[in-house]
N, C-alpha and C positions, 0 to 999 in steps of 0.2 A: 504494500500500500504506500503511494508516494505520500512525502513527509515523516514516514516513521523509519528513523535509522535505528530506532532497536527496542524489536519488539516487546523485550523481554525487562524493559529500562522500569526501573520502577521512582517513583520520587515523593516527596515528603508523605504530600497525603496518602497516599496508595500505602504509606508503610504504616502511617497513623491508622488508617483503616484495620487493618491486618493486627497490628496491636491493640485495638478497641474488638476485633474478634477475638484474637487468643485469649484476654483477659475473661471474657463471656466463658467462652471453653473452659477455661480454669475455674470460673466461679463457680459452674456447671457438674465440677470433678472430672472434665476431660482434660487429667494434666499429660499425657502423651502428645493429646492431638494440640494443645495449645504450646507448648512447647516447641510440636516440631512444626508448625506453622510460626512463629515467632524466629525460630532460628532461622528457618529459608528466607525469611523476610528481612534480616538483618543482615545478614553476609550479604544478600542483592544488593540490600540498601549501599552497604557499604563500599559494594565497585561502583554503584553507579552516584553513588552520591558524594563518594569519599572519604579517605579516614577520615576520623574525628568529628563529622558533620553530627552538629544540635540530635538530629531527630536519631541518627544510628545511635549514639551514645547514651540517648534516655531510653532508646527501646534494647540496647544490652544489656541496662541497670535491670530493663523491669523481667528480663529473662533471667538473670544472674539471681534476682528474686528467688523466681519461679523455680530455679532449679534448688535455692538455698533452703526454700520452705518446705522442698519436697523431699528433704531430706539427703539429695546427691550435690555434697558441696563440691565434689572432684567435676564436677559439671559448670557449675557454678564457677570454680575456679580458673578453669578455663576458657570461660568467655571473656569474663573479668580482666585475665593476662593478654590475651589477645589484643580487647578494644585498647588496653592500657598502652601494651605495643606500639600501636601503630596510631592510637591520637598522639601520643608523646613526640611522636615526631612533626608534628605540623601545629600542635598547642602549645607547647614546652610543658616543664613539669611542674610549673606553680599552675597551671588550669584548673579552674574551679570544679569542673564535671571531674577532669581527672583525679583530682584529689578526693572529690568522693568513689569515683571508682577503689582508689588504695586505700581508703576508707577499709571498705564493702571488701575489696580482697583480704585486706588485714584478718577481718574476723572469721572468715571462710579460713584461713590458714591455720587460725588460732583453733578453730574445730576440727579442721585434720592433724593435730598433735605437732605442727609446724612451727616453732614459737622462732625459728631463724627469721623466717619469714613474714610471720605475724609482726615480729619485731622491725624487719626493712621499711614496711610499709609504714607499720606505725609512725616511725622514723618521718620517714615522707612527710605526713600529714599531720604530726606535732609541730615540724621545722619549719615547714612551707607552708603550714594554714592558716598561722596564726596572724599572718601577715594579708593574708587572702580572705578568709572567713571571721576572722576575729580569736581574741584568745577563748570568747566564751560559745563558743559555737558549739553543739554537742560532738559532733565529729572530731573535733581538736582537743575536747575535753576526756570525750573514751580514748582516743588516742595515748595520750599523755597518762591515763590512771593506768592504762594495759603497761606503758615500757616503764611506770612506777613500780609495778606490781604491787597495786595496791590489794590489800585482804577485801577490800568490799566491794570490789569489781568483778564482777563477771559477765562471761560473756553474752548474756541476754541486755546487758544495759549497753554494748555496740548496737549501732545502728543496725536495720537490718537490712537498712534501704536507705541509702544516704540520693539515692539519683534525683534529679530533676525532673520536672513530669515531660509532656511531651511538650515541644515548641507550641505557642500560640497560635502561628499561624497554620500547623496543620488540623484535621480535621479531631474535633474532641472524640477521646472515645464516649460510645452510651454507655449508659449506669449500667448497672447488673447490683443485683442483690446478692450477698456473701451468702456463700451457703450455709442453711441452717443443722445446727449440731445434732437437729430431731428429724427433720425431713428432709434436707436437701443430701444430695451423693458425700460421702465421706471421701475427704478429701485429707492424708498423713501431710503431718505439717509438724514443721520447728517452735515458732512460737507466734505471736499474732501481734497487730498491732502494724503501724508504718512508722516510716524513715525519717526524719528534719530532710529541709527543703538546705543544702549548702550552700546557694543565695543567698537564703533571708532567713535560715534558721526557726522556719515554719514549717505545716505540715505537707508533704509531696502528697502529687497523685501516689498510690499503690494498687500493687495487684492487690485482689480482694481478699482479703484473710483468711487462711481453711481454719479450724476449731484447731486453740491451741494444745498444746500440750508442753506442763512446765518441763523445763529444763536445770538441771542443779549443776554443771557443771561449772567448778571455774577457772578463772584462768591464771596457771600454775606462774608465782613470782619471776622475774628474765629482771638480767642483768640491766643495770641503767642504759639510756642510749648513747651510744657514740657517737663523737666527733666526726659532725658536717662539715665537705667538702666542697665548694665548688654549687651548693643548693642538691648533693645525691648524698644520702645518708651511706656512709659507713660500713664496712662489713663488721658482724657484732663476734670479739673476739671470746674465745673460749673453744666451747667445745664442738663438736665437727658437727654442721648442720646434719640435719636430716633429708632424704633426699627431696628436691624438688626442681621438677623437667620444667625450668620457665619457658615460657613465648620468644623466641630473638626476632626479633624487629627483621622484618623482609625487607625487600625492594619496591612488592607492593601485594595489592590485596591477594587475598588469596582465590581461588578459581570459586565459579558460581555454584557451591555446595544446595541452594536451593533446588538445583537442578540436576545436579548426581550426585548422588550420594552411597548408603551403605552397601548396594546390593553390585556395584561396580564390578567387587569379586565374581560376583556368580554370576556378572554380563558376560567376564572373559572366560568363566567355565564351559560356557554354554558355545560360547564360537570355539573354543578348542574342543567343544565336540562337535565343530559344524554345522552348526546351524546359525541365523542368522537373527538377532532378536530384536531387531528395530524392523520398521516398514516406512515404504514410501508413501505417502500421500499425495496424490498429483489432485490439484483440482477437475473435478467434473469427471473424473475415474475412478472406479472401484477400487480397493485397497488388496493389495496384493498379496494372494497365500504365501504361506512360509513355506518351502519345502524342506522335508527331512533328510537326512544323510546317517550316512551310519544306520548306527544302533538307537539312537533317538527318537522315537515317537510322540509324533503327535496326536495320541490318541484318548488324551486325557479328557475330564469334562470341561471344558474353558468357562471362566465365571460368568455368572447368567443376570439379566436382565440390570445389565452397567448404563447407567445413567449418568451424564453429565449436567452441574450447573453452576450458573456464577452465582454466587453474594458477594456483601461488600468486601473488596478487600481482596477475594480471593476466592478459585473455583474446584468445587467440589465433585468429586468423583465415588459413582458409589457401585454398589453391584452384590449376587447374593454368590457365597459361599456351596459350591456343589458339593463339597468334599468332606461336610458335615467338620471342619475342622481341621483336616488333616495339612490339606496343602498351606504350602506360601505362596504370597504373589508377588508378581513385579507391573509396577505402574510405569507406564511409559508416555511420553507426550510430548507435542511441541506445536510448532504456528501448522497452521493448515497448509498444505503444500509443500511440506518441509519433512525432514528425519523426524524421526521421534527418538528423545533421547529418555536415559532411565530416567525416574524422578524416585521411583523407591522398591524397597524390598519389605514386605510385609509378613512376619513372622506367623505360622499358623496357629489361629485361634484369637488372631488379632480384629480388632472390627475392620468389617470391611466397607473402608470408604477412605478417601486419601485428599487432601486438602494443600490447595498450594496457592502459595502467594506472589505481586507478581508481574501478573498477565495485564496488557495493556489491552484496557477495554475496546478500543476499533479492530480489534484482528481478534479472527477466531483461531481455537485452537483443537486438536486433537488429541484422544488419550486413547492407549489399550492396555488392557489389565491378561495379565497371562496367570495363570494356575500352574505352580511346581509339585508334581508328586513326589517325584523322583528325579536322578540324576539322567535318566533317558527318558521320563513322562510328561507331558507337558498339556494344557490345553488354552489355548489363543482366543479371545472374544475377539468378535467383531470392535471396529472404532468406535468410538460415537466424540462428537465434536460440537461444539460451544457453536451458537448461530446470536449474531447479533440485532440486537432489536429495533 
């Protein structure tokens, strides 16, 4: 379509959108699906919009949440290091978002038994915040009681969301009501409650609370902080950190994970058995069978009655389960006329419908859902494709 150099470009609103769903999802107890809709939408965001851009940076706080509350802070951790990454190179390291990010990493460390680590950041955001956020900022203030090691600090009094909501000028997410601890989906969670605003030291948007549950841990005394360098805190001397694989700052973003992702392995299992598991879509032609080779059959039941449709934000894929369970799937999709590339691998017994963020509303696109039995069984649906209104 002339004027569209890329179809797949996403930008502020379209990611504010997508974050105003995932939080629905989550509020809902679909923290899978809101999840892995918030991640594809944030890495896009972030090639297409840039490291460190407003809106990438508040929608990785509010996933670095989602992953914190859900009990996987090794997830959590890793978004966190990522975005830290690669804004640090085009904010500097006194930035106010980024200093709530090492905020929010600090305490994520301090819960995986990291206190090297707990300690760097804290470092950070004692040394550099005070001058940025104020001394009495709560971020600067858990900071500083953590590398005191104070006896009445613990780790529920860090923030647990120090992020900024989303920019103003993107689109607001809608409300959703928190789920209730008697009738709405049981949703496992850390502890409840949201983050200070590190602007103004008020209260941020958050994802919606799941029902808490207390926590008594605390956080074990660490040596005083050391001697700042240059505005980079210090390596903290003693005894040998514990391991931790950080992020090293690339060259630049990394590939469009919204659009391939885990099941990548078993794309390439499937061509080193021969067969072919993308299709062409030509306009105004039928969509072309796969033939088999080898020992590979295609004689599985392919998922039945897949449906595609857009809401806001992002298009939904859905389909029933032949295999009572048994099988996985692979989602595949792209613009109409075009390869179809993976978009995912679905574990069996997982729901079946798949959600992606993203897609630029003037182009339609295609998706097929394929059924894995086995390493030679397979069953292929038909397309079905997005038609614009």
């Amino acid at each position: 379509m002339a004027g569209v150099a890329d179809p797949y470009r996403i930008d502020p609103a379209t990611l504010a959108a997508a974050c105003a769903r995932a939080r629905r999802q989550y509020a809902a107890g679909e923290v899978a699906e809101a999840t892995a809709l918030l991640s594809a939408a944030t890495e896009a965001a972030g090639e297409d919009l840039g490291a460190g851009h407003d809106a990438v940076l508040a929608a990785a706080a509010v996933l670095a949440r989602m992953y914190r509350e859900t009990d996987d802070p090794a997830a959590a951790r890793r978004v966190l290091e990522l975005h830290l990454a690669e804004g640090g190179r085009v904010r500097g390291e006194d930035d106010p978002e980024l200093l709530a990010m090492a905020a929010e990493l600090g305490a994520v460390a301090a819960e995986l038994g990291n206190r090297h680590e707990a300690c760097r950041q804290f470092t950070r955001v004692a040394h550099l915040g005070g001058p940025v956020l104020g001394d009495t900022h709560p971020a600067v203030q858990a900071a500083r009681a953590y590398l005191d090691g104070s006896e009445k600090h613990q780790l529920t009094a860090l923030p647990l969301s120090v992020a900024p909501p989303l920019p103003a000028t993107t689109i607001a997410p809608s409300p959703s009501p928190s789920p209730s601890p008697h009738g709405g989906p049981a949703v496992p969670a850390r502890a409840a409650g949201t983050g200070p605003d590190l602007r103004s030291g008020g209260s941020a948007q958050a994802v919606p609370a799941p029902p808490a549950r207390n926590v008594a841990a605390t956080a074990p005394p660490v040596p005083a902080p050391p001697a700042v360098d240059g505005g980079r805190p210090a390596e903290v001397p003693g005894a040998a950190a514990p391991a931790w694989t950080g992020v090293a700052p690339a060259a630049g973003l990394r590939g469009r994970g919204g659009w391939v992702v885990a099941g990548v392995a078993v794309v390439l299992a499937l061509c080193a058995a021969g067969i072919a598991t993308v299709a062409l879509l030509r306009s105004g032609a039928p969509p072309r069978q796969v033939e088999p080779t080898g020992a590979v059959r295609l004689t599985g039941e392919p998922p039945a009655d897949v449906t595609v449709a857009r809401e806001p934000g992002a298009v939904v894929v859905r389909w029933r389960d032949p295999s009572g369970g048994r099988a996985t799937f692979l989602v595949t999709g792209g613009q109409a006329g075009a390869e179809l590339r993976l978009l995912a691998q679905l574990p069996a017994g997982a729901p079946t419908r798949y959600t992606a963020a993203g897609f630029h509303p003037a182009l339609d696109y295609c998706f097929q859902v394929s059924a894995v039995y086995s390493t030679t069984e397979f069953g292929v649906a038909s397309p079905v494709c997005t038609r614009r209104e």
